[in-house]
LUMTOR-101778 format. One record per residue (C-alpha): residue number from 1; x, y, z. Coordinates in steps of 0.05 Angstrom, whole numbers. Layout:
LUMTOR-101778
 num      X      Y      Z
 NUM      X      Y      Z
...
end
This chain:
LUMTOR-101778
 num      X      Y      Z
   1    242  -3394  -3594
   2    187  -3367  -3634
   3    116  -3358  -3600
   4     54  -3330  -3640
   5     14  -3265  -3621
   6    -50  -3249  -3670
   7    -12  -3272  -3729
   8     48  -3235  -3706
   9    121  -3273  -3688
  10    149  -3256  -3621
  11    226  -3271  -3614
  12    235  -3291  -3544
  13    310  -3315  -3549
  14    353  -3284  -3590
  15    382  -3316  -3655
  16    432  -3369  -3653
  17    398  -3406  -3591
  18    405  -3469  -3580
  19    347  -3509  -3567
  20    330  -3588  -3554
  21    270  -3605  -3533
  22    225  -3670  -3506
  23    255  -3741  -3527
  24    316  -3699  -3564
  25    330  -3665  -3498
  26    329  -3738  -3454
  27    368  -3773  -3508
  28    426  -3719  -3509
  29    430  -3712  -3434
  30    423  -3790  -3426
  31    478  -3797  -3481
  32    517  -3753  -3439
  33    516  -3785  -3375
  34    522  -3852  -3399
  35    590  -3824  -3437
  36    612  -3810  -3370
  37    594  -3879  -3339
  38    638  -3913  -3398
  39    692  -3860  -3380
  40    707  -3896  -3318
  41    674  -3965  -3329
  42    737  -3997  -3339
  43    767  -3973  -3273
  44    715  -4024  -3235
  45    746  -4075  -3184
  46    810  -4110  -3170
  47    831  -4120  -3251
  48    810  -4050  -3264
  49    857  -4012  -3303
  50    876  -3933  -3294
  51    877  -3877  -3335
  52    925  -3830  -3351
  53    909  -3760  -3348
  54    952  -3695  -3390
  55    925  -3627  -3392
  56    944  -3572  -3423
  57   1007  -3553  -3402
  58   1032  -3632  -3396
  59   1016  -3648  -3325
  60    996  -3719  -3321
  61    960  -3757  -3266
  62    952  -3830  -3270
  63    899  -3856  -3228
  64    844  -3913  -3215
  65    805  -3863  -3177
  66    737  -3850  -3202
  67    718  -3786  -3171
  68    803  -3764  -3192
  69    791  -3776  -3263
  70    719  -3741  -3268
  71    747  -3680  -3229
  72    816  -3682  -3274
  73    773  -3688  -3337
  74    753  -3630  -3369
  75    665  -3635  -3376
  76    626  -3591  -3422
  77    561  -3622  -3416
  78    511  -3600  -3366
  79    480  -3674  -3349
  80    558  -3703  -3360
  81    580  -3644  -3297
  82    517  -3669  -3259
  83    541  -3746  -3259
  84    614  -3711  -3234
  85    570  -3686  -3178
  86    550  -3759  -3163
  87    617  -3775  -3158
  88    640  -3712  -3109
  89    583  -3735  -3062
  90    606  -3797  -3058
  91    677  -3775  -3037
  92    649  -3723  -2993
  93    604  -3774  -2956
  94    641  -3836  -2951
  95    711  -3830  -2985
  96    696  -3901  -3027
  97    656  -3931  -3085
  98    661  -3861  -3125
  99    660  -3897  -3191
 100    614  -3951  -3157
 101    554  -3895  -3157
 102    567  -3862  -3231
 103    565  -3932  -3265
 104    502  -3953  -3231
 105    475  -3877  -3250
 106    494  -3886  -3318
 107    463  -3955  -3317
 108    393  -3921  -3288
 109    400  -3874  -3346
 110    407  -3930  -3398
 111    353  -3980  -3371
 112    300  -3907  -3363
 113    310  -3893  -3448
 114    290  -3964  -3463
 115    223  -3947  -3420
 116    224  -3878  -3457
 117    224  -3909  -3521
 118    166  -3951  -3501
 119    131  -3892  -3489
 120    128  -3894  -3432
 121    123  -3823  -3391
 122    193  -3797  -3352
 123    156  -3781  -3285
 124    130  -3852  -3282
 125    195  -3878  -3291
 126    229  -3829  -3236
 127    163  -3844  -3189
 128    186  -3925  -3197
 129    250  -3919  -3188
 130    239  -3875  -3130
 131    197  -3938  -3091
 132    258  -3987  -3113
 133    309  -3940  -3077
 134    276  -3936  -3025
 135    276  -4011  -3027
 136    339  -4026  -3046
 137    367  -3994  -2981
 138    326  -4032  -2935
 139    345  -4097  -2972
 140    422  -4075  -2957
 141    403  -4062  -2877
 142    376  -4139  -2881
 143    433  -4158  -2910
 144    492  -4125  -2874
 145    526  -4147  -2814
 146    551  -4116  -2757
 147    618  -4097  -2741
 148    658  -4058  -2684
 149    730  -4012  -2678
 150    753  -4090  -2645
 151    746  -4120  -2699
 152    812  -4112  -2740
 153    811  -4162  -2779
 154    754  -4141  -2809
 155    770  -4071  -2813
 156    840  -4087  -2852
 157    807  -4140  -2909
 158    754  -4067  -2915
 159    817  -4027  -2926
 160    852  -4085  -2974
 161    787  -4082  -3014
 162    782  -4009  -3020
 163    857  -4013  -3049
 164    848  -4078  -3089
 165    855  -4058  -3162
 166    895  -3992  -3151
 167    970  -3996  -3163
 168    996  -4011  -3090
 169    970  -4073  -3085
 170   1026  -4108  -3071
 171   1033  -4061  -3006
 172    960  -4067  -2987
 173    964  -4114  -2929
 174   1022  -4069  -2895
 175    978  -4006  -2912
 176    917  -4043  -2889
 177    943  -4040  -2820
 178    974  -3976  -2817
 179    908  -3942  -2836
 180    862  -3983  -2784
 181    913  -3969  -2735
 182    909  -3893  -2757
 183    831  -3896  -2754
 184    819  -3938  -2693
 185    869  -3883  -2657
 186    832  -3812  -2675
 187    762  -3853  -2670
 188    726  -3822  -2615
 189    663  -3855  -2565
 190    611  -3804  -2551
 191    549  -3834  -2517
 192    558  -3903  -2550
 193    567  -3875  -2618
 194    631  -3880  -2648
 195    658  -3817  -2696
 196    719  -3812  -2734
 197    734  -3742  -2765
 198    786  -3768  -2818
 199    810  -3690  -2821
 200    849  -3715  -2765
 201    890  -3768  -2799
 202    938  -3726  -2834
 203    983  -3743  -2894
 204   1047  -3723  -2911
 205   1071  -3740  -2979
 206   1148  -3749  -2999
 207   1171  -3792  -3053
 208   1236  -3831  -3060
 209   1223  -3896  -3026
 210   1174  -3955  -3038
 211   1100  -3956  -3018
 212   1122  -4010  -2966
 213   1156  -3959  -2925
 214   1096  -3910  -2914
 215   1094  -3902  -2842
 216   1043  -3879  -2794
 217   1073  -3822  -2739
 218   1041  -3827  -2676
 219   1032  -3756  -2672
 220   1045  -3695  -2731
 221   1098  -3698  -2782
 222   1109  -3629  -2804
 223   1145  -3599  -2867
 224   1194  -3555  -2824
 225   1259  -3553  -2802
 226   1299  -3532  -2745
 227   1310  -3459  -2757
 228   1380  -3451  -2727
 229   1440  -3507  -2731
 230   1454  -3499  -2653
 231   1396  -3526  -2624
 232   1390  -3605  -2616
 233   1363  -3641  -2672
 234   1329  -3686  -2629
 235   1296  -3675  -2551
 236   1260  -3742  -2515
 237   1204  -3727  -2469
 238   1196  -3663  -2505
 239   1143  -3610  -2473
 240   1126  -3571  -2532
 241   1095  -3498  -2537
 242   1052  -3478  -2587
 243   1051  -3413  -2601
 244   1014  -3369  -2651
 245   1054  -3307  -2638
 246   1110  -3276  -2676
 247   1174  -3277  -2625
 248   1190  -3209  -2667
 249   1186  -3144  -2649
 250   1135  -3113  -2689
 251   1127  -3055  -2730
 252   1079  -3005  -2698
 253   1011  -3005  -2732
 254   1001  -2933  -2744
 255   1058  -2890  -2787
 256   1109  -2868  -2731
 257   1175  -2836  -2739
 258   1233  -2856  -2691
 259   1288  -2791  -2696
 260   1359  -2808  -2669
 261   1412  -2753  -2676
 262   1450  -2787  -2633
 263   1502  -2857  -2634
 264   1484  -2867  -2566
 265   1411  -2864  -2580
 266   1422  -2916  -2643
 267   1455  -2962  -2593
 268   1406  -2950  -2540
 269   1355  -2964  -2593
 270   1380  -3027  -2618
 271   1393  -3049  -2534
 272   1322  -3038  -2525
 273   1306  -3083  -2579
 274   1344  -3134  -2557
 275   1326  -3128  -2490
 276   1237  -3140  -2514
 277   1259  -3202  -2553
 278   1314  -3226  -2496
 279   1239  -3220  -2445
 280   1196  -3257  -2503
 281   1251  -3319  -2499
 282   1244  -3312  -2427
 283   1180  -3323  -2414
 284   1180  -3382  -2466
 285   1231  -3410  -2423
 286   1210  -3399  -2357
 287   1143  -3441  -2383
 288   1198  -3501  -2382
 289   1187  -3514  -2459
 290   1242  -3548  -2492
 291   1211  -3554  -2568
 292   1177  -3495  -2583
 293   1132  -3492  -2653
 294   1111  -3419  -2673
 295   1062  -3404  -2729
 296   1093  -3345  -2746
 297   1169  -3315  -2754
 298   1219  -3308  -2699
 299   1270  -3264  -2699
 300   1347  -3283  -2703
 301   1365  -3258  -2640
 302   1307  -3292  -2602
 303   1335  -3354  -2645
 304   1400  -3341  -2618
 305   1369  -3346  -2534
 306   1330  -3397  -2548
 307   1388  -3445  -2586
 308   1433  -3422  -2517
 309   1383  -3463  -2475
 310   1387  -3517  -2520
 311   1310  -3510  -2549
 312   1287  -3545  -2601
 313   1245  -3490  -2650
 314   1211  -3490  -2717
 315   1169  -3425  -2746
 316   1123  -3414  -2793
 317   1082  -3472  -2779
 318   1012  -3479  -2823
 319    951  -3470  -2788
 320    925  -3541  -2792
 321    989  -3564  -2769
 322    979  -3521  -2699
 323    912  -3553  -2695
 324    934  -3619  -2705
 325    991  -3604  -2654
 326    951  -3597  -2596
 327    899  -3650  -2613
 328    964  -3699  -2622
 329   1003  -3671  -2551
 330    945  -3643  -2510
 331    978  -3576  -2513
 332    942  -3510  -2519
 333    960  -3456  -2575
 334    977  -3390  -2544
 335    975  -3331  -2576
 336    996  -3279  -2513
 337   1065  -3301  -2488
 338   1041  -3273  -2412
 339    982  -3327  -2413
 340   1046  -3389  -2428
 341   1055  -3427  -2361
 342   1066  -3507  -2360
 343   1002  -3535  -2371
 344   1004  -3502  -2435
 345   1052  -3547  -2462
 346   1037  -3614  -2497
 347   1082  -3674  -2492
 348   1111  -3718  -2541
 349   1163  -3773  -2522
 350   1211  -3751  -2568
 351   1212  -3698  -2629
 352   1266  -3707  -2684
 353   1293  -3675  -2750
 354   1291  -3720  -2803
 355   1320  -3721  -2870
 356   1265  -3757  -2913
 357   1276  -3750  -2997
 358   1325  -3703  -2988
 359   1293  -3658  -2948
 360   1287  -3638  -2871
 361   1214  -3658  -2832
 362   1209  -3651  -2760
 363   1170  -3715  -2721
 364   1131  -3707  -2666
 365   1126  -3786  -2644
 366   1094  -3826  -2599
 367   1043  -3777  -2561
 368   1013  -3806  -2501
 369    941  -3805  -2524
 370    949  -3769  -2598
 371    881  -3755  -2622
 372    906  -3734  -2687
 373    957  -3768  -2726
 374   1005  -3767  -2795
 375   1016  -3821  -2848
 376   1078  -3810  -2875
 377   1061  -3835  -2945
 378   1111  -3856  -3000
 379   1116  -3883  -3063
 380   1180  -3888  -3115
 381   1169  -3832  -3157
 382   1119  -3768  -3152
 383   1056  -3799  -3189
 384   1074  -3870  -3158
 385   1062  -3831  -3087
 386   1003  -3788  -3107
 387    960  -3852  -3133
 388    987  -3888  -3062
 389    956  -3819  -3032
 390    894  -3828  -3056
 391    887  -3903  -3048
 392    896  -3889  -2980
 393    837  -3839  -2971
 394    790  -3879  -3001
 395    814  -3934  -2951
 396    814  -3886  -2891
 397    743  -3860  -2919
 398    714  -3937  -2921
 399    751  -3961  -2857
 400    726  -3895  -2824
 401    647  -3899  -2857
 402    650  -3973  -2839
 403    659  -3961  -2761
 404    616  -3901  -2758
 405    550  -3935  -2786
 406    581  -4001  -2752
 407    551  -4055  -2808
 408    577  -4083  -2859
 409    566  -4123  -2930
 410    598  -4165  -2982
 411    640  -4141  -3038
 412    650  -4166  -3113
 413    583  -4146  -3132
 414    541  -4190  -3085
 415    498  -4132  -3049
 416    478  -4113  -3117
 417    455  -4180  -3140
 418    413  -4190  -3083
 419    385  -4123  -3082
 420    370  -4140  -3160
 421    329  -4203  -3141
 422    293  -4180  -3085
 423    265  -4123  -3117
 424    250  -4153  -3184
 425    201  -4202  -3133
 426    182  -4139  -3098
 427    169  -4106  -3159
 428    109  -4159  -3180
 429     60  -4124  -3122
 430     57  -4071  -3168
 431     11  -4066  -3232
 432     22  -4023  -3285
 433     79  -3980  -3313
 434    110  -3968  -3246
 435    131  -4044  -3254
 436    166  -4038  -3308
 437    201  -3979  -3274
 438    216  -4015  -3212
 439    246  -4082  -3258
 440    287  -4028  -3296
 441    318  -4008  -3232
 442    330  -4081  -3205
 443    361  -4101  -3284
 444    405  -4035  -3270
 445    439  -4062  -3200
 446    467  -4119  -3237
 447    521  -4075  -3268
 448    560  -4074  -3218
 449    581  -4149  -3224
 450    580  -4141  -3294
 451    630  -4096  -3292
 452    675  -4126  -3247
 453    671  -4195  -3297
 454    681  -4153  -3364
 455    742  -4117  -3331
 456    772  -4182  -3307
 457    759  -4212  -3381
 458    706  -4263  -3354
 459    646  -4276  -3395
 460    592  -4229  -3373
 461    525  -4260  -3389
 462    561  -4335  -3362
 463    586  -4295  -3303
 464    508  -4257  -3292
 465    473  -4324  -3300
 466    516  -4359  -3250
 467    517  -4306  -3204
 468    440  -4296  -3201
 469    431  -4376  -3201
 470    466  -4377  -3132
 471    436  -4318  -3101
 472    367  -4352  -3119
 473    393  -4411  -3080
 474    402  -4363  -3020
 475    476  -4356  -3026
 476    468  -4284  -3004
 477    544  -4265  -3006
 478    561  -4299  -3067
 479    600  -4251  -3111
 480    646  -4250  -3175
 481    717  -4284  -3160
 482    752  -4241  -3205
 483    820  -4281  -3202
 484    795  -4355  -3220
 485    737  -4333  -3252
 486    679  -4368  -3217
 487    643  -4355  -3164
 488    659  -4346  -3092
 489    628  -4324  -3017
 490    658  -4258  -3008
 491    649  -4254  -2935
 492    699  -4312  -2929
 493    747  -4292  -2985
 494    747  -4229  -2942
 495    722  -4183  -2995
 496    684  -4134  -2946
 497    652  -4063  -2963
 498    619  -4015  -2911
 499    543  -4013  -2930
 500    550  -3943  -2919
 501    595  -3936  -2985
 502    532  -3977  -3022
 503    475  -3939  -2993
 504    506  -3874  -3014
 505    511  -3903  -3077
 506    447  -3915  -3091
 507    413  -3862  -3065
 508    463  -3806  -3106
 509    465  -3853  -3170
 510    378  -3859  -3172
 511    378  -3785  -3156
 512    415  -3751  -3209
 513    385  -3801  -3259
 514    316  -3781  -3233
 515    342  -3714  -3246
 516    368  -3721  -3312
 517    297  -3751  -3328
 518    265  -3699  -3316
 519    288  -3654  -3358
 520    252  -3642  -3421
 521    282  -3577  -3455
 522    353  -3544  -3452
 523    364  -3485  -3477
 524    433  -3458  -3496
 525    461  -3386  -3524
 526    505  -3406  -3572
 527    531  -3317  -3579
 528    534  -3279  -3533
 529    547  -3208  -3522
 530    606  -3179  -3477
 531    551  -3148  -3430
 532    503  -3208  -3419
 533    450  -3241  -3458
 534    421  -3203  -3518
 535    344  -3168  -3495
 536    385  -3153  -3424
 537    382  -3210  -3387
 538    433  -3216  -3337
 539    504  -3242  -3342
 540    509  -3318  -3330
 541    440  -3335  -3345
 542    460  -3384  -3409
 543    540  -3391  -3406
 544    560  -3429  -3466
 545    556  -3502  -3455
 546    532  -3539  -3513
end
C-alpha cells in the first residue's frame, strides 16, 4: 500500500502484503462463502448424503450434520469462517436447520454478484435485502400454525423430520417419542409461557447395541460405579444424598508436622482417624440415606461403614451430574455434613448398577417429578452412536424451539416457496434498484427446494416450476415429495418444522451475506516477524489467513 506525499512514496504496509480490493475483494469473499454453501449442499433433506471427515492424525467423523462438518473442517478463509458462524448460531439458537441457513447465505451471496456485475452498488443491494428480511419473517408468522406441549403427534412427525435423512432413520419413529417424551418432561410453565432448557436432557453415550435400544432414564444415568463390592447393587425407594464433600480426612492447609516417638501415639493416631471418618458415616446415616452420591473421594474406611449399613455409594461424581441429581430427585447438594438432615435427600424409586457395553453405569430411575432427565443413547459401533447423538440434538433442539415459540410450518421446502412468491409481489411497490435487490432475495429462498430435488435426483427446474405453479394456486404447504418425486402437502404427509428453526435462518443467512457485501478491501500480511507486524504494530493485527 503505497500512498503519495509531494512526489514522495510513503510505504504504509510493509512488503509482501496482501491486498484485494473493490469488485476483487467481493468476488474472493463471495467465492469463498459460496465454496462453503456447496460444501454442505448435498447434505440437504431426507436423500441427503453425509460426509466423512479424517484429520490429521486419522480420526474420522461421519456425519449429515451441517454445523458438525463446518466446525470439523478445517477454514482458512475469513468470509468461509464467517458462513461457519452462521452455522454455530443456528445450533446455538435453535439446535436445527444448521445447513438450512448456510445454503440460503450462500445463495444471497450468489444472487448479490449477479447485481454487482450489473453495477449495481453493494449497499443498495444489502439495504434491499434488508426490507425482504424483514418481510420474509412476517410472511412465515402468516403462515405458521399453532401448536402446544399436547400435541404429540405433532411434536414426534417435528422430531422424525429433524432426523429424516441422517443415518437412524430406520429408528426415527422410536426416537421420535423418546425425545418428546424427554422434552415435554423437563418443559417448564412460567406465567403461560412454556421454556425448555435442553441442558437438562442429558445424554449418555455407549455403543454396542442398535439405535432401537436408546432409552430415555427417568432420572440421571451416571458413568460411575459402586465403589465397594459389599454394598447392594440395587436399592428401591432409594433416598439419596448428595453430597459435595470429601468423606476423607483432609490434609491440613498450612505445612504442619505431626511428631510421634511413641507406638502408642501411632496407634492413637491412626484411632483418631478412624474415629473422624467413623462420625462423617454417621451423620450420613443418621440423615436415613440409603444411596449416597459424593462429588469428591471417600475414604476406604468410611467405604467400609457405609457398605456395613448396606448403602448404596458412588464418588467422584461430575459437577453437572450433581446438578442434574437434584433437579431429577428434588434433593439438595450439601457440602457441610452437620447441615444433612432428611429433607435433604432426593428420592428415586429405585437406583441400579448396570453393566451397559461392558462397562458399569449407575441408574437413577423413575423420579417422582424429574425435572432433568438422561437419554441413554446407542448405536452399533462408536461413529454409528455419535451420528445417532447428534441426530438427536438437533431433534431435541427443534422439538424444544418448536414448543417454546409454540407455531409451527411446513417442511420440504414449502415456507421458502411461499416466502419467494410473496415477496417477489411485494417487491413490485418498490421502484428502482432496491427491486431488483428485493427479487434477488425472493429468487434466493427457492434454494431450499432446489436442493432438496437435486439431492433426491429429481429434476430441479421441473421440480421449481411445479412447485411455484401450486403455491400460486394457494396451495400454501405444498412442498417437494422427495420419495415419489412430485409434489405433496407437507402438513399432511407430516413433514413439520418449527418456524423458529426458519426465522433464524433467515435472519443469520441475510446477515452475514449483508456482511460479506460490505466489504470492499482485505488486507493480509503475507510475513510476518516473530514480534508482531513489521513498523510495530501489535501482535494479531493481520494473522496469516490468505
Amino acid at each position: 500500500m503505497v500512498g503519495n506525499l509531494g512526489g514522495q512514496p510513503v510505504l504504509i504496509l510493509p512488503e509482501g502484503t496482501l491486498r484485494s480490493q473493490g469488485k476483487d475483494a467481493q468476488k474472493q469473499n463471495i467465492a469463498a462463502a459460496k465454496a462453503i454453501a456447496d460444501a454442505v449442499r448435498s447434505t440437504l433433506g431426507p436423500k441427503g448424503m453425509d460426509k466423512m471427515l479424517v484429520d490429521s492424525i486419522g480420526d474420522i467423523v461421519i456425519t449429515n450434520d451441517g454445523v458438525t462438518i463446518l466446525e470439523e473442517m478445517e477454514i482458512e478463509h475469513p468470509a468461509a469462517k464467517m458462513m461457519v458462524e452462521v452455522a454455530k448460531t443456528q445450533n446455538e439458537e435453535v439446535g436445527d436447520g444448521t445447513t438450512t441457513s448456510v445454503i440460503l447465505a450462500g445463495e444471497l451471496l450468489k444472487k448479490a454478484e449477479e447485481l454487482l456485475d450489473q453495477e449495481i452498488h453493494p449497499t443498495v443491494i444489502t439495504k434491499g435485502f434488508k426490507i425482504a428480511k424483514e418481510e420474509a419473517l412476517k410472511i412465515l408468522e402468516d403462515i405458521a400454525k399453532p401448536v402446544t406441549l399436547n400435541d404429540m403427534d405433532v411434536l414426534k412427525k417435528i422430531a422424525i423430520t429433524s432426523m429424516s435423512g441422517k443415518s437412524i432413520e430406520r429408528a426415527s419413529p422410536i426416537l421420535a417419542d423418546i425425545v418428546v417424551e424427554a422434552v415435554k418432561t423437563v418443559a417448564e410453565t412460567k406465567d403461560g409461557k412454556v421454556t425448555v432448557d435442553t441442558d437438562n436432557i442429558k445424554r449418555e453415550k455407549k455403543h454396542g447395541g442398535s439405535s432401537e435400544e436408546t432409552e430415555l432414564v427417568k432420572g440421571i444415568v451416571i458413568d460411575k460405579e459402586v465403589v465397594h463390592p459389599a454394598m447392594p447393587k440395587i436399592v428401591e425407594d432409594a433416598k439419596i444424598a448428595l453430597l459435595d464433600v470429601a468423606l476423607e480426612v483432609k490434609e491440613t492447609e498450612t505445612d504442619a508436622e505431626i511428631r510421634i516417638t511413641s507406638p502408642d501415639q501411632m496407634q492413637a493416631f491412626i484411632e483418631q482417624e478412624q474415629k473422624m471418618l467413623k462420625d462423617m458415616t454417621e451423620k450420613v446415616i443418621a440423615s436415613g440415606a440409603n444411596v449416597v452420591i459424593c462429588q469428591k473421594g471417600i475414604d476406604d474406611i468410611a467405604q467400609h461403614y457405609l457398605a456395613k449399613k448396606k448403602i448404596m455409594v458412588c464418588r467422584r461424581a461430575k459437577k453437572s451430574d450433581m446438578e442434574a441429581l437434584a433437579k431429577a430427585t428434588g434433593g439438595r447438594i450439601v457440602s457441610n455434613l452437620d447441615d444433612l438432615s432428611l429433607e435433604d435427600l432426593g428420592y428415586a424409586r429405585v437406583v441400579e448398577e448396570k453393566k451397559v457395553a461392558g462397562e458399569a453405569m449407575t441408574f437413577i430411575r423413575e423420579c417422582k417429578d424429574p425435572k432433568a432427565v438422561t437419554l441413554l443413547v446407542r448405536g452399533s459401533t462408536e461413529h454409528v452412536v455419535d451420528e445417532v447423538d447428534r441426530s438427536i440434538e438437533d431433534a431435541i433442539g427443534a422439538v424444544a424451539s418448536a414448543i417454546e415459540v409454540g407455531k409451527i410450518v411446513p417442511g420440504a421446502g414449502a415456507p421458502e416457496e411461499e416466502v419467494a412468491k410473496r415477496i417477489r409481489k411485494f417487491s413490485e411497490k418498490f421502484s428502482g434498484r432496491e427491486q431488483l435487490a428485493i427479487k434477488a432475495f425472493a429468487d434466493a429462498m427457492e434454494i431450499v427446494p432446489r436442493c432438496l430435488a437435486e439431492n433426491a435426483g429429481l429434476d430441479p427446474i421441473d421440480s421449481l416450476v411445479s412447485i411455484r405453479a401450486s403455491h400460486e394456486q394457494g396451495k400454501i404447504s405444498y412442498g417437494v415429495s422427495v420419495f415419489d418425486g412430485g409434489l405433496m402437502d407437507a402438513f399432511e404427509t407430516g413433514v413439520i418444522e418449527p418456524l423458529k428453526v426458519k426465522t433464524q435462518a433467515i435472519k443469520s443467512a441475510s446477515e452475514a451475506a449483508e456482511m460479506i457485501l460490505r466489504i470492499d478491501d482485505v488486507i493480509t500480511a503475507s510475513r510476518l516477524s516473530k514480534g508482531g507486524m513489521p513498523g510495530g504494530m501489535p501482535p494479531g493485527m493481520g494473522d496469516h489467513e490468505e
